[in-house]
C-alpha positions in Angstrom: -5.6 -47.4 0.5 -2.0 -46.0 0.4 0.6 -48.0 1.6 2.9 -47.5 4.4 6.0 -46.6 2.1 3.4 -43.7 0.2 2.4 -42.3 3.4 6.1 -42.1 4.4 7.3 -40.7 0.9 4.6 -38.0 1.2 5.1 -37.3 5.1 9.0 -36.8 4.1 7.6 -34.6 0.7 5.8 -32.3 3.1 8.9 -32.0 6.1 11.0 -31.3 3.0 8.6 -28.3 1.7 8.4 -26.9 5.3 12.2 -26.6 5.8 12.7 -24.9 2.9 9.4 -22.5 3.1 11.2 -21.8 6.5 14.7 -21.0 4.7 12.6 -18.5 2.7 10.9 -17.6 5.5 14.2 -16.0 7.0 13.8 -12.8 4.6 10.8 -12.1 6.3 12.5 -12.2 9.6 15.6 -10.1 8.9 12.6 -7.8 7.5 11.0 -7.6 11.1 14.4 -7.3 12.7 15.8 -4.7 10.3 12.4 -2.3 10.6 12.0 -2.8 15.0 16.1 -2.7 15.4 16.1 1.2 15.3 13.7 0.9 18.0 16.7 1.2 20.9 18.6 3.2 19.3 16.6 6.2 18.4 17.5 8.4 21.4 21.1 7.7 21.6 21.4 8.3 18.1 19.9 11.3 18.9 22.2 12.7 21.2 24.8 11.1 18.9 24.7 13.0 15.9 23.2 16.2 17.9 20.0 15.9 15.4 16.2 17.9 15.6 13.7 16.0 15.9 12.8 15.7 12.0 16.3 14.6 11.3 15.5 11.7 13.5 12.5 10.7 12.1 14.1 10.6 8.7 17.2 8.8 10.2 14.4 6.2 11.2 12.2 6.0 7.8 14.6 6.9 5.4 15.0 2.9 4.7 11.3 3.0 4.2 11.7 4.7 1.0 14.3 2.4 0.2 11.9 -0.6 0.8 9.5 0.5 -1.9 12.6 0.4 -4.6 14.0 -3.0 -3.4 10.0 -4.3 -3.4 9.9 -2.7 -7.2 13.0 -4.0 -8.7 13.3 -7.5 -6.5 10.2 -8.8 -9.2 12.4 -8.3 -12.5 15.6 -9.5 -10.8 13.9 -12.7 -9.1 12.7 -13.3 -13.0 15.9 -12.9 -14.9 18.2 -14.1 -12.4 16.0 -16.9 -10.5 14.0 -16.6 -7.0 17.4 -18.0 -5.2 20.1 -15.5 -6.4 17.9 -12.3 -5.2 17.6 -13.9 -1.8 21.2 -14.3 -1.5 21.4 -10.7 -3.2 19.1 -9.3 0.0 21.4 -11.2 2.4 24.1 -9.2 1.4 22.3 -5.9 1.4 21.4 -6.8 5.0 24.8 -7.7 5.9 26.6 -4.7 4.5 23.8 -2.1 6.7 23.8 -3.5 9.6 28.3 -3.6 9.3 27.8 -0.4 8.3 24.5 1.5 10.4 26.9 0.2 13.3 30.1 2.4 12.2 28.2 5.3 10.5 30.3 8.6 10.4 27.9 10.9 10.5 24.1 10.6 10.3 23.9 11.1 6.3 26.5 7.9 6.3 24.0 6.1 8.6 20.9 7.0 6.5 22.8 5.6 3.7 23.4 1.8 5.2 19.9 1.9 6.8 18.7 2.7 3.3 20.5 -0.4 2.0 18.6 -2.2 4.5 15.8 -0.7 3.3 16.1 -2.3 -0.4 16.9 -5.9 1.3 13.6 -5.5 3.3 11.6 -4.9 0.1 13.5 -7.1 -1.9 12.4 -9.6 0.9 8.8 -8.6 1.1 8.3 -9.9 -2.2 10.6 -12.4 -3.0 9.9 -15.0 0.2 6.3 -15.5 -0.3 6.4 -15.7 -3.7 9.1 -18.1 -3.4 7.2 -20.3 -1.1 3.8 -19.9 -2.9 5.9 -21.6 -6.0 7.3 -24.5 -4.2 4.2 -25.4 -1.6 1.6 -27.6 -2.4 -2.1 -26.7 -2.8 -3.1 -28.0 0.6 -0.2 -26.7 2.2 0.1 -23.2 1.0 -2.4 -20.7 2.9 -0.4 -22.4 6.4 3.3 -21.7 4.7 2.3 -18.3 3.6 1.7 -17.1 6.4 5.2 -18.1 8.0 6.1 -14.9 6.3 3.7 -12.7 8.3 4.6 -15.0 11.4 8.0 -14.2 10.5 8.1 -10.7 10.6 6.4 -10.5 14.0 9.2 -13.1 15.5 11.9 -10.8 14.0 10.4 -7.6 15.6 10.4 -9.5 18.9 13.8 -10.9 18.2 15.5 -6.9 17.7 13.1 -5.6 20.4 14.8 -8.2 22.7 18.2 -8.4 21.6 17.6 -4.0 22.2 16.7 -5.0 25.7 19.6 -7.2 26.7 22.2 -5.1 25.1 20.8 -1.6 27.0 20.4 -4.0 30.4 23.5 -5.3 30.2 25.5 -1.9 29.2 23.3 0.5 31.2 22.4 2.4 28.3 22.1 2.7 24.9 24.6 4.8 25.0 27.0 3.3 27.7 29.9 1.4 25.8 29.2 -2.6 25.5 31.4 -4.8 24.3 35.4 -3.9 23.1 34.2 -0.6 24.1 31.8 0.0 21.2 28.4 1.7 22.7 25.5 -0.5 23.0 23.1 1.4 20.1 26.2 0.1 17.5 25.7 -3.6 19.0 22.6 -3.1 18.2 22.7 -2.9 14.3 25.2 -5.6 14.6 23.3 -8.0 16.5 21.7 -8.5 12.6 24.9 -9.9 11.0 24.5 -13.8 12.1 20.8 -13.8 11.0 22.0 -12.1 7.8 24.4 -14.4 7.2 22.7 -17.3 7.6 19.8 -16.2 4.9 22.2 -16.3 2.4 23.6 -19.6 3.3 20.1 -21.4 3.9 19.0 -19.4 0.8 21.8 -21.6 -1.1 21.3 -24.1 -0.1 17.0 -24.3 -0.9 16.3 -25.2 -4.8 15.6 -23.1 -7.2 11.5 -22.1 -8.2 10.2 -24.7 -10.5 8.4 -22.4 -12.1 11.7 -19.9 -12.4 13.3 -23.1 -14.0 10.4 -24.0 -16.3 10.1 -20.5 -17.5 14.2 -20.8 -18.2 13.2 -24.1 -20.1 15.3 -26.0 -17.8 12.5 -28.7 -17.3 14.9 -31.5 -16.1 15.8 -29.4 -13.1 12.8 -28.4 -12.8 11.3 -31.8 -12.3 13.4 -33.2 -9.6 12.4 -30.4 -7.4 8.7 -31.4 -8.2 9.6 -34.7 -7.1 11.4 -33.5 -3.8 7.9 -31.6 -3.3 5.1 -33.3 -4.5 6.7 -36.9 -4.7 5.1 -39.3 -7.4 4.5 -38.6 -11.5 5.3 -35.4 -12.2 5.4 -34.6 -16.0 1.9 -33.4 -15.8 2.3 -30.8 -13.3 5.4 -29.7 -15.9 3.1 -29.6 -18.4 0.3 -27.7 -16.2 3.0 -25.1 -15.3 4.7 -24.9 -18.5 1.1 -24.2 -19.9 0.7 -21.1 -17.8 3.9 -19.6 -18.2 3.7 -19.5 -21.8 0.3 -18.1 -21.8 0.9 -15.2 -19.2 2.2 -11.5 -19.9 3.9 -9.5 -17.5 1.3 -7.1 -15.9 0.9 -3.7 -17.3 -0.1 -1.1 -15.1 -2.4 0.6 -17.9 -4.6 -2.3 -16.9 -5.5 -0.5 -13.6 -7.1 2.2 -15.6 -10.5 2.4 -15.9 -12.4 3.7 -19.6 -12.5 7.2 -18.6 -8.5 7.1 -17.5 -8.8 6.9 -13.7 -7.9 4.1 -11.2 -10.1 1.2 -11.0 -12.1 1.8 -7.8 -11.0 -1.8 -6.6 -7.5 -0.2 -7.2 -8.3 2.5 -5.0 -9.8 0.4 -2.2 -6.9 -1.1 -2.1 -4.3 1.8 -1.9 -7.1 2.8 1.0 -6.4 -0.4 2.8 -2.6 0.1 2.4 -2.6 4.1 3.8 -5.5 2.8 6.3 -3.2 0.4 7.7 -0.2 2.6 8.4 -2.2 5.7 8.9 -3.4 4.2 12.7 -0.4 4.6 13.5 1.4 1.4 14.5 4.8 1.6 13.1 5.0 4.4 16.0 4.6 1.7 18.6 7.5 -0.3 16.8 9.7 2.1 15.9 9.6 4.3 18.7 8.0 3.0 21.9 11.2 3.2 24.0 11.3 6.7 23.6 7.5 7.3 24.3 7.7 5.3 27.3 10.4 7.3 28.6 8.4 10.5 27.4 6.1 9.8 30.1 8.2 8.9 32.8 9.6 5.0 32.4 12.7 4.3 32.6 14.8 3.2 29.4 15.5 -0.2 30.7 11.9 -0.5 31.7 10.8 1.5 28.4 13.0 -1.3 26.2 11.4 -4.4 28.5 7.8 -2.9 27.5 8.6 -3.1 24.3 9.9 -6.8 24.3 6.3 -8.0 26.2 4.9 -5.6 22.9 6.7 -8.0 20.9 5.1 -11.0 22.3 1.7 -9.7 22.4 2.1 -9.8 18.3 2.7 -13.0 17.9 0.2 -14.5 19.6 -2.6 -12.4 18.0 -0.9 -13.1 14.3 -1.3 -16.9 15.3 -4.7 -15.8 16.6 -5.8 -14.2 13.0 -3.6 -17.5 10.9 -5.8 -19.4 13.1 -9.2 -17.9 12.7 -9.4 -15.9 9.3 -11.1 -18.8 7.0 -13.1 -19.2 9.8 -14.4 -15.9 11.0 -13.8 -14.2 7.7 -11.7 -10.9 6.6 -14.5 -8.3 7.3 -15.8 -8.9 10.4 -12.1 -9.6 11.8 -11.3 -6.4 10.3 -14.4 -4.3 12.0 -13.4 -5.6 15.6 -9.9 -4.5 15.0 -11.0 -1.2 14.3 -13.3 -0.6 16.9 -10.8 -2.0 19.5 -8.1 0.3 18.0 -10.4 3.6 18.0 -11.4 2.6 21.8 -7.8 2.0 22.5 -6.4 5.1 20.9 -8.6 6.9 21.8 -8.0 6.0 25.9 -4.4 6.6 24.9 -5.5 10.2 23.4 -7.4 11.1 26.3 -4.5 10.3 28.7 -1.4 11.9 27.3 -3.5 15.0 26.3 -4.7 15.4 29.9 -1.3 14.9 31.8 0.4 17.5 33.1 3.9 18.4 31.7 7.9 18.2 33.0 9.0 21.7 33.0 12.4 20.2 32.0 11.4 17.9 29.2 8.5 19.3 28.2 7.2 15.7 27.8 4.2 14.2 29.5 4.3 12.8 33.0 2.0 10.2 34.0 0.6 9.4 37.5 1.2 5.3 38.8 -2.5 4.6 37.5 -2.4 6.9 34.2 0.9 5.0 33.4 -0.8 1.8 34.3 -3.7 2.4 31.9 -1.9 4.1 29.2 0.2 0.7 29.2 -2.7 -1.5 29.3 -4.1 0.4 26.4 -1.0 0.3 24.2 -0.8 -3.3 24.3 -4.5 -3.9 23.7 -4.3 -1.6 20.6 -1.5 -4.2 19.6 -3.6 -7.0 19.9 -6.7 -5.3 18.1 -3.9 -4.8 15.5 -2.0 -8.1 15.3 -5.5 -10.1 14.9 -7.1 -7.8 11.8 -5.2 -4.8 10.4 -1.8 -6.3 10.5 -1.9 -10.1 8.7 -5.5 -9.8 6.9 -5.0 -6.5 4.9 -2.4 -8.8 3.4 -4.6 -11.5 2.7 -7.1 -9.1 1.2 -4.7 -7.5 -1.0 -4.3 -10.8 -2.4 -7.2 -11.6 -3.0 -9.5 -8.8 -3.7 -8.0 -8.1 -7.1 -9.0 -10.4 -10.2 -6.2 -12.5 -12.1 -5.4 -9.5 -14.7 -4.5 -6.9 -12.4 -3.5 -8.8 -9.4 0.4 -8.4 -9.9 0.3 -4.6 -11.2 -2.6 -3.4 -8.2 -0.1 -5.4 -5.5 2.7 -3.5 -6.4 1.1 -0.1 -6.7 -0.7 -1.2 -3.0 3.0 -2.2 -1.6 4.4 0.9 -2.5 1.8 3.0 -1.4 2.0 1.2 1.9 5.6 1.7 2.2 4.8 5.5 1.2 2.2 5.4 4.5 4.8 4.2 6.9 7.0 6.6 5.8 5.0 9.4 6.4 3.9 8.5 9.7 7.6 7.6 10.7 8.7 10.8 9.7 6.3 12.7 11.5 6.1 11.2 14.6 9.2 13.0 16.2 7.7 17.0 15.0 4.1 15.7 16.5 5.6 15.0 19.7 7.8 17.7 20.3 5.4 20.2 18.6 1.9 19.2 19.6 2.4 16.6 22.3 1.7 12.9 22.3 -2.0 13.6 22.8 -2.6 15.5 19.6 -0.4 12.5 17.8 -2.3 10.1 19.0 -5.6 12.0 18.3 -4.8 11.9 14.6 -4.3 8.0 15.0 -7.6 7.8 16.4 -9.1 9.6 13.5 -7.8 7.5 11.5 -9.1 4.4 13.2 -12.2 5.6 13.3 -12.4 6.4 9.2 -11.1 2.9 8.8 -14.8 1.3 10.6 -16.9 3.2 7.7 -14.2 2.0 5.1 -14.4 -1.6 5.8 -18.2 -1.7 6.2 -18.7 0.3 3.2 -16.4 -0.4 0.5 -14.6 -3.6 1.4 -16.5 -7.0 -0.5 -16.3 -10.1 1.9 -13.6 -12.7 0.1 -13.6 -15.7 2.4 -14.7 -19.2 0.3 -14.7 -17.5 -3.0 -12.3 -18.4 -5.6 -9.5 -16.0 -6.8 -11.4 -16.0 -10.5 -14.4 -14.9 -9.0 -12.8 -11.5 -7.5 
C-alpha cells in the first residue's frame, strides 16, 4: 500500500502537471478568441473602409491563410529553439495584431495585423498540445489534451461576449467607446491582457523534457520529470532518450503510395479536414451577427445570440470529451451529420422561402420563422460541438500509423486551414449574390456527403492501439 506522504507527492505531481497543461492551454484560447473576435466587427468594418462584400470576406479569412504558415513553420522553431520560446514567440504575434487590427489605416493595414494573428493561431495549434502531450502522464493525457479543444471553444465564447458588452454598452459597433475610440477597435483590443499573459505563464512553465533530452541537456531534463512524474526517473530518461535517437523527422514522400499518389488513408484524411469546414460552421462564428441582423434582429440582440451560440459549444465539447471512448468516433460522428443535414437543411428551407426587404435586399423573417430559424442554428451547433468539431481531431490523430503520423497531420492541418478559408471568403458573395438560402443549401450538401463518408471510408479507432492504425 502507498503511504500517506506518496499519495501526497503524487496528488501535488498531478496539480503541478494540470497548471502548467493549463498555461499551455492559453494558446488555444487566444486561438478561439483571435478567430470569433472579428465576429462584431465585421459590419462596422464594413462601412469603415467602404469595402464590397468579397473584400470583407478576405478582411475576415485573410489570417486563415496565415494560420497554415504559423502551423508549418511553429514544428521546426518549437525543435530548434525549445517548445517554451515559440509560445512566448505566438504571444507576441498576438499582442502586436490585436495593437495593431485596432489602429489599422486602411483595410490592407488591417489584413496585415490580422494576418499576424493568423501565424500566432497556427503557431498555437500545434505547439500547445504537443507541449502538453510531452509533459502529461500516460493516465493523464487524453483529459489534458483536450483542454486545448475545450480551450478554443471558452475563447470563442470569451470574444463573442466581450463583442457583446462592448456594442451594449457603446450602442454600436460603430458608436465611439472608451477615450473616444469606436467600439469595433475595443474589440481587437480586448485581446491584449490575454496575450500578455500567455507569454508570461508561458515563462514561467518548464521547458519539454523531451525538447531538453533531444538538446542533451538531461540534468534539466530530469528535474522536470521529477516535478511531473515524482519518484526514480533515470529510466524514463533512458526510455525517451531511446526514441529520440531512433526517430527521423517525417518526410512527406512517405505519404506516397508505389504508383506516386496519396495514400488513400491520406486522402480520407484531407476529406475529414474539407468535410469539417465545408458544412459550414466557421459562418456561424465568424459571421452570425451580421446574419442575424440579415433577417431582421437587431445588432445588440444579433451579438447576445451569438454569446448563448458560445455557450451551447462548450457544453457539447464537454459532452463529446465526456462520451468519445465511450460511444466511439463513428457513430458520434454519423449523429452529427444527420443532425447537421436536418438542421441545415430547416435553415435552407427557411431563409430560401422568406420574403425580401426591398431596402436591404436581405431576408425578413416572420416572429415564428425567426424563432425556428434560431432554434435550428443552435441545434446545428450542438450536432457540431459533440462530433464534427472535437473528434475529427481525435481521428486525425489517430487514424494515421506511426510513420506518417506527423507528415499526414500537417498536410490534414493545412488543408483544413485551406477549407475555412474558402468558406470564409465566400460567405459574404453567397449572401449578397444568391441569398442566405442558396448558402446554406450548399452547407447542407455538404452535410449530407459527409453521412456516406463516414459510413463508408472512415475505420472505427476507439480501443485500438496507435501501432495498430
Amino acid at each position: 500500500m502507498a503511504s500517506n506522504s506518496q499519495v501526497l507527492t503524487k496528488q501535488q505531481n498531478t496539480s503541478y502537471v494540470i497548471l502548467i497543461a493549463i498555461a499551455a492551454a492559453l494558446g488555444g484560447f487566444l486561438f478561439g478568441f483571435d478567430t470569433a473576435v472579428i465576429n462584431g466587427a465585421v459590419s462596422a468594418l464594413s462601412k469603415a473602409f467602404n469595402i464590397d462584400s468579397f473584400m470583407t470576406g478576405f478582411a475576415v479569412s485573410s489570417a486563415l491563410l496565415a494560420s497554415a504558415a504559423g502551423a508549418w513553420i511553429a514544428g521546426p522553431i518549437a525543435d530548434r529553439q525549445g517548445r517554451v520560446k515559440t509560445m512566448v514567440a505566438a504571444s507576441i504575434l498576438f499582442t502586436l495584431s490585436a495593437i495593431g487590427s485596432g489602429v489599422p489605416f486602411g483595410i490592407w493595414d488591417f489584413i496585415f495585423w490580422r494576418s499576424v494573428g493568423g501565424v500566432a493561431v497556427g503557431m498555437a495549434s500545434v505547439i500547445a498540445p504537443a507541449y502538453i502531450a510531452e509533459v502529461a502522464p500516460a493516465h493523464l493525457r487524453g483529459r489534458l489534451g483536450s483542454l486545448q479543444q475545450l480551450a478554443i471553444v471558452v475563447g470563442i465564447f470569451i470574444a463573442l461576449l466581450c463583442n457583446y458588452f462592448i456594442a451594449s454598452t457603446a450602442g454600436s459597433a460603430e458608436a465611439p467607446f472608451w477615450f473616444g475610440m469606436t467600439a469595433w477597435q475595443w474589440m481587437f483590443w480586448a485581446e491584449v491582457p490575454p496575450a500578455v499573459l500567455y507569454g508570461l505563464a508561458a515563462l514561467k512553465i518548464p521547458e519539454s523534457p523531451r525538447y531538453l533530452i533531444a538538446q542533451q541537456r538531461y540534468e534539466q531534463a530530469g528535474v522536470v520529470l521529477k516535478k511531473v512524474l515524482g519518484g526514480d526517473v533515470e529510466a524514463k530518461i533512458d526510455e525517451i532518450r531511446q526514441t529520440v535517437m531512433t526517430e527521423r523527422k517525417p518526410k512527406f514522400s512517405d505519404l506516397l503510395s508505389r504508383s506516386g499518389g496519396l495514400l488513400p488513408i491520406v486522402w480520407v484524411g484531407m476529406g475529414l479536414s474539407i468535410l469539417q469546414q465545408f458544412v459550414g460552421i466557421n459562418v456561424i462564428f465568424y459571421y452570425s451577427s451580421v446574419l442575424w441582423q440579415a433577417v431582421g434582429f437587431s445588432e445588440k440582440d444579433s451579438l447576445l445570440i451569438t454569446v448563448i451560440t458560445g455557450v451551447v459549444n462548450i457544453l457539447t465539447t464537454l459532452i463529446a470529451i465526456a462520451y468519445v471512448d465511450k460511444f466511439g468516433r463513428k457513430p458520434l460522428l454519423v449523429i452529427g451529420s444527420i443532425g447537421m443535414t436536418v438542421t441545415l437543411g430547416t435553415l435552407t428551407v427557411i431563409f430560401g422561402g422568406a420574403s425580401v426587404d426591398a431596402v436591404t435586399g436581405n431576408p425578413t423573417l416572420s416572429g415564428t420563422a425567426g424563432i425556428i430559424a434560431l432554434i435550428a442554428a443552435n441545434l446545428y451547433v450542438v450536432f457540431f460541438g459533440f462530433s464534427w468539431g472535437p473528434i475529427v481531431w481525435v481521428m486525425l490523430g489517430e487514424m494515421f500509423n506511426n510513420r506518417i503520423r506527423a507528415a499526414a497531420l500537417s498536410l490534414a492541418a493545412a488543408v483544413q486551414w485551406l477549407a475555412n478559408f474558402v468558406i470564409s471568403t465566400s460567405f459574404p458573395p453567397l449572401l449578397k449574390n444568391f441569398g442566405l438560402g442558396s448558402a446554406y443549401g450548399l452547407y447542407t450538401i455538404a452535410s449530407a456527403i459527409s453521412i456516406f463518408f463516414i459510413i463508408l471510408l472512415i475505420r472505427e479507432t476507439k480501443g485500438k492501439e496507435l501501432e495498430e492504425m
